[in-house]
N, C-alpha and C positions, 0 to 999 in steps of 0.2 A: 724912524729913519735909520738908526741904528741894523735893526733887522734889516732890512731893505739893502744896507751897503754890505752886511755881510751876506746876503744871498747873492748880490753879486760877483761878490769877489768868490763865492762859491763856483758860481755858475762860469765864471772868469777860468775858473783850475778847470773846470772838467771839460771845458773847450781843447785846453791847452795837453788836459791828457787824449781826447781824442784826434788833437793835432798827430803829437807823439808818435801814438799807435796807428797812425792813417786809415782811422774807419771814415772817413770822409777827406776829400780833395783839399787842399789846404786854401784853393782860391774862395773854396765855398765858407770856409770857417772865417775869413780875414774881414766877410762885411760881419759877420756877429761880432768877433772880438773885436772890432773899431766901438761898433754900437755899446756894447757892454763896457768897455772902456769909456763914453761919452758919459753913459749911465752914473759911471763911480765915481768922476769927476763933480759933476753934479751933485748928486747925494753929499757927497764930502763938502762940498762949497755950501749947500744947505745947512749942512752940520754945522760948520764955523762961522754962520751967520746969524743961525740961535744963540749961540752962548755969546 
């Protein structure tokens, strides 16, 4: 799970660097980075339901 939340939050930056840089439309990036943000939340709530 661990892995999992930091691929996200990986995958999370390199949206935000391709925001930045505008190789892609910002409307197009905003449904992934919602998605990838529900992803983290998740994960994370999984995390603090095991321990």
């Amino acid at each position: 799970m661990r892995i999992c939340l930091k691929e996200l939050r990986e995958s999370l930056r390199n949206l935000n660097i391709q925001s930045k840089a505008n190789l892609f439309s910002k409307e197009n990036l905003i449904p992934l980075k919602d998605e990838n943000d529900q992803l983290i939340r998740i994960i994370v709530t999984r995390i603090k339901n095991i321990k």
